[in-house]
C-alpha positions as CSV (number, residue, x, y, z in Angstrom):
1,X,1.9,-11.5,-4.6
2,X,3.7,-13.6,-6.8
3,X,3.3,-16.7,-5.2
4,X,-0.4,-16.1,-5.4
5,X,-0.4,-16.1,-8.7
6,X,-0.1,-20.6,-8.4
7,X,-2.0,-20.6,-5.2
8,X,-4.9,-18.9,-5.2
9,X,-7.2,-21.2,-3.1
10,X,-4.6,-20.1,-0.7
11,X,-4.6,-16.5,-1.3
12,X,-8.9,-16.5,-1.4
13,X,-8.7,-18.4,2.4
14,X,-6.5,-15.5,3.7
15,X,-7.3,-12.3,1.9
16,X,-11.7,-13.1,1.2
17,X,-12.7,-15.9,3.7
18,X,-10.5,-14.7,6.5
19,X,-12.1,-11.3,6.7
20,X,-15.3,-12.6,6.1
21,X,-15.3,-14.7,9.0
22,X,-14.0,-11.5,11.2
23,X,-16.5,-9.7,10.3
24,X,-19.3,-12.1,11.3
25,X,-17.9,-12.1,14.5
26,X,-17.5,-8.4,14.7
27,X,-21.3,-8.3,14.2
28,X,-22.4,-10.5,16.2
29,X,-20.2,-9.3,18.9
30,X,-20.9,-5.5,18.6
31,X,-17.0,-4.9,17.5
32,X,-15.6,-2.5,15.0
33,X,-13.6,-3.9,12.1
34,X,-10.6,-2.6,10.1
35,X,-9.0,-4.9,7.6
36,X,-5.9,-3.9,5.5
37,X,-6.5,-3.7,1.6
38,X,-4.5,-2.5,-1.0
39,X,-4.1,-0.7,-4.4
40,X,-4.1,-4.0,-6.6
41,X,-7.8,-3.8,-6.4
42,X,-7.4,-1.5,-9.1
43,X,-5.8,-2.3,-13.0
44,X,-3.7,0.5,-13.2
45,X,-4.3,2.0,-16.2
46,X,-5.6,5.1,-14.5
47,X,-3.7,8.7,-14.7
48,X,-5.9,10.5,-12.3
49,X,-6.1,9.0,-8.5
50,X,-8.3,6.6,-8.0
51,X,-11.4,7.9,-5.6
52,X,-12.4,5.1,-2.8
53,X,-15.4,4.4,-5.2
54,X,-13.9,3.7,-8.5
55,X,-15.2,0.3,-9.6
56,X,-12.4,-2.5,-9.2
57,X,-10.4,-4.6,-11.5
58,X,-7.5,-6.2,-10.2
59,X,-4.8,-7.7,-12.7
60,X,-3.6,-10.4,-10.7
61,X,-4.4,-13.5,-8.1
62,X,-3.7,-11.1,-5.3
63,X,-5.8,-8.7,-5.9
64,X,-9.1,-10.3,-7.4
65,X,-8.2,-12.5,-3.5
66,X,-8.5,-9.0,-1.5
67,X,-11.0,-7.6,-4.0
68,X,-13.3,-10.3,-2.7
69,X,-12.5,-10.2,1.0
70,X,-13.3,-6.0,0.9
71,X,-16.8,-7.1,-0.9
72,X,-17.5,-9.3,2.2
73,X,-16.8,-7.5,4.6
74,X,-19.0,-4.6,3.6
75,X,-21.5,-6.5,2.7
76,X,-21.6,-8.2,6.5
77,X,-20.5,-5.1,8.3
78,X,-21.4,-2.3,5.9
79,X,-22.2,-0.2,9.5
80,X,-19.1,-0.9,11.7
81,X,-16.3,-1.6,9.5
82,X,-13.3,0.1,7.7
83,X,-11.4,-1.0,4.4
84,X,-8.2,0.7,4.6
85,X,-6.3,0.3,1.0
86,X,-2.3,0.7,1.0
87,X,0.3,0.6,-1.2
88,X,4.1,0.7,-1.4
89,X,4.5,0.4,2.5
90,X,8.2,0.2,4.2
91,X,9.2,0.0,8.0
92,X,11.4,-0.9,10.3
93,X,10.0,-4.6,10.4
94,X,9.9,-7.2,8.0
95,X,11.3,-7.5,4.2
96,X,10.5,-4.1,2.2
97,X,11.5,-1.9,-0.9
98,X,13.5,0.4,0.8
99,X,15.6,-2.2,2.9
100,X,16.3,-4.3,-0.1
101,X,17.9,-0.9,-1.7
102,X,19.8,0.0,1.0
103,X,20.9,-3.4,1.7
104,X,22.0,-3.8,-2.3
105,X,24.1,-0.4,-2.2
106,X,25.9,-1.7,0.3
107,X,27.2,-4.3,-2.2
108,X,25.9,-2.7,-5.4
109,X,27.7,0.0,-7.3
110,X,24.7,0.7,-8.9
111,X,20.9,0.0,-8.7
112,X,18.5,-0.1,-11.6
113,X,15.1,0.6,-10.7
114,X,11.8,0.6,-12.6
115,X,10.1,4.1,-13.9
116,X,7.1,3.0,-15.1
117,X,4.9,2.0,-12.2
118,X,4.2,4.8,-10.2
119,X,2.8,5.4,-6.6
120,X,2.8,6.3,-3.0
121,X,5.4,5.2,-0.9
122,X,3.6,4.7,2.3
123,X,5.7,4.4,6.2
124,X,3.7,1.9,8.3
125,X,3.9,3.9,10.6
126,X,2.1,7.0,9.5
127,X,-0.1,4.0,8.1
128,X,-0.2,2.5,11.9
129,X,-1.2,6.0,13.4
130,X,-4.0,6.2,10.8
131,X,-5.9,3.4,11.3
132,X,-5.9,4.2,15.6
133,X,-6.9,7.7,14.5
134,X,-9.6,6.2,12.0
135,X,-11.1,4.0,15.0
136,X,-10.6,6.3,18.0
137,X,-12.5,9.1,16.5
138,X,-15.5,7.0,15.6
139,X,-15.1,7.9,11.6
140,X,-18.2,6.6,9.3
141,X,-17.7,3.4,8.2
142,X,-16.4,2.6,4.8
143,X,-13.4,2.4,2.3
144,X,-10.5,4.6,3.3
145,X,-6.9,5.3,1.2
146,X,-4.0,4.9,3.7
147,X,-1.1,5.8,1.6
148,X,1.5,8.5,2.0
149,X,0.2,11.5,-0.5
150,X,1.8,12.8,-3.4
151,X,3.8,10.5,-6.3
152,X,6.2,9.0,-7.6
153,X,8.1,5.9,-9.3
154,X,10.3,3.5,-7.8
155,X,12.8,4.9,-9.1
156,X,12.0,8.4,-7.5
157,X,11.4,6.7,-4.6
158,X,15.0,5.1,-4.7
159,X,16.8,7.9,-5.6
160,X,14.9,9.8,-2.4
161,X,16.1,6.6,-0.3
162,X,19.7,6.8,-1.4
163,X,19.6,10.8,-0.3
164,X,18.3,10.7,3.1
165,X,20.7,7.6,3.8
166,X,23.6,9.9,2.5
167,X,24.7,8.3,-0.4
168,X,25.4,9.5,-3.8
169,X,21.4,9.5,-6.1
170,X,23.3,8.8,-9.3
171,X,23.8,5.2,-8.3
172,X,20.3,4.8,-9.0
173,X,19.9,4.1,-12.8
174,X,16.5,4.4,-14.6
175,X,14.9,1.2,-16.2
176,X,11.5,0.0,-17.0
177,X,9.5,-3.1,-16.0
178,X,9.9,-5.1,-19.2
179,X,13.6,-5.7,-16.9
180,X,12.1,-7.6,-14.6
181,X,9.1,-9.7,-15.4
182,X,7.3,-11.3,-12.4
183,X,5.0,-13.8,-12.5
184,X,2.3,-11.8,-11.2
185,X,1.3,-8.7,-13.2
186,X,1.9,-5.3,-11.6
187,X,-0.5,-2.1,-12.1
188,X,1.5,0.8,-13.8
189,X,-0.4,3.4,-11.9
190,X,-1.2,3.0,-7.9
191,X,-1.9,6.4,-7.1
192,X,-5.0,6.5,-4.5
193,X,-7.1,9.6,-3.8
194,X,-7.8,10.2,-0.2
195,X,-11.5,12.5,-0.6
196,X,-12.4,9.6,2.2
197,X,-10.6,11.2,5.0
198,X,-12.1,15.0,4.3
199,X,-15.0,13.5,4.2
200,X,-14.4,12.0,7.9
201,X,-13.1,15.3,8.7
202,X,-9.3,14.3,9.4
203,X,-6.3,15.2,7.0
204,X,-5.2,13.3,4.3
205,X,-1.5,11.7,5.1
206,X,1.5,13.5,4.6
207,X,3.6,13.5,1.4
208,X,5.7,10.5,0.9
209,X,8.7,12.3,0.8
210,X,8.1,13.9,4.2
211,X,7.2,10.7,5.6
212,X,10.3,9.0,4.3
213,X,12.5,11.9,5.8
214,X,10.6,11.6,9.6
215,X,11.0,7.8,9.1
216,X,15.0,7.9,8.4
217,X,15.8,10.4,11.1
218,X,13.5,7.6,13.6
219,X,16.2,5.7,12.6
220,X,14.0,3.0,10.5
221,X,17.1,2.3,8.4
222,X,20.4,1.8,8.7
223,X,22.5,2.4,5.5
């Protein structure tokens, strides 16, 4: 995200042209398409979630980039493809939130996280399972919300970490984002509504608390 932020020719190629071109080919070759969004579409000055609708007005290079690969692809495969938007996601693979905080603890008295940007930590795998359940039952195309549900702040979401990893909460200390400026600006508020799954007739994910309790006894992390 950051890095997009001085290379943005680079970031429009991946996250606008990329799709694009995917979705030509889907069309002329009959396929369905699903390509991975996420919640920097938005500006974050909501306090209500935002509905799959709301108009979009990213703050950063990152998300004006995937703002415009979403608007291509629906305009070239408004019939067969899905725009799944995610946010906050963790896993067992690659660099993530919740490693980084279990990896400082382990050389960390204490943490200081932010409690002004608020969201949905989201497992990829719940987020994984979604998208197979969003193809395989032949849901109307469209704009779909694959986040965890409920809310919270990173700092909720460490404290929640440090507690299913058995270690002590109070190492997590409250801060805010004026701590830790990046050079890309982050929304305050991330929280997506998920009407687009009733509306498909499948449930909404579960809570992100749930999800990060299911994913810690799978073993995800290692504390």
């Amino acid at each position: 995200v950051d890095d997009a932020e001085t290379h943005e020719s680079d970031a429009r190629a991946v996250n606008a042209t990329g799709p694009a071109l995917l979705a030509e080919a889907a069309v002329r070759h009959g396929a369905k398409l699903v390509t991975v969004s996420t919640d920097y579409v938005f500006d974050g000055n909501g306090t209500a979630p935002y509905a799959e609708d709301a108009p979009t007005d990213p703050l950063n290079a990152y998300g004006r980039t995937k703002a415009e690969g979403e608007a291509h692809v629906l305009r070239i495969a408004p019939d067969s493809s899905y725009v799944v938007r995610t946010a906050w996601i963790y896993g067992a693979h690659g660099p993530n939130f919740a490693a980084t905080m279990l990896r400082l603890a382990r050389t960390h008295d204490t943490v200081s996280v932010v409690t002004d940007q608020v969201g949905q930590p989201t497992w990829t795998g719940d987020l994984a399972r979604r998208i197979v359940e969003l193809v395989d039952t032949d849901a109307p195309a469209g704009i779909y919300h694959g986040t965890n549900s409920g809310q919270g702040s990173w700092y909720d979401f460490t404290k929640a970490i440090f507690a299913e990893n058995g270690l002590d909460p109070e190492r997590v200390l409250p801060t805010d984002s004026a701590a830790f400026v990046r050079p890309a600006p982050r929304p305050a508020y991330s929280v997506l509504g998920h009407d687009g799954w009733s509306r498909a007739g499948l449930a909404p994910m579960r809570d992100w608390r749930e999800a990060l309790h299911a994913a810690t006894a799978a073993g995800v992390f290692t504390a």
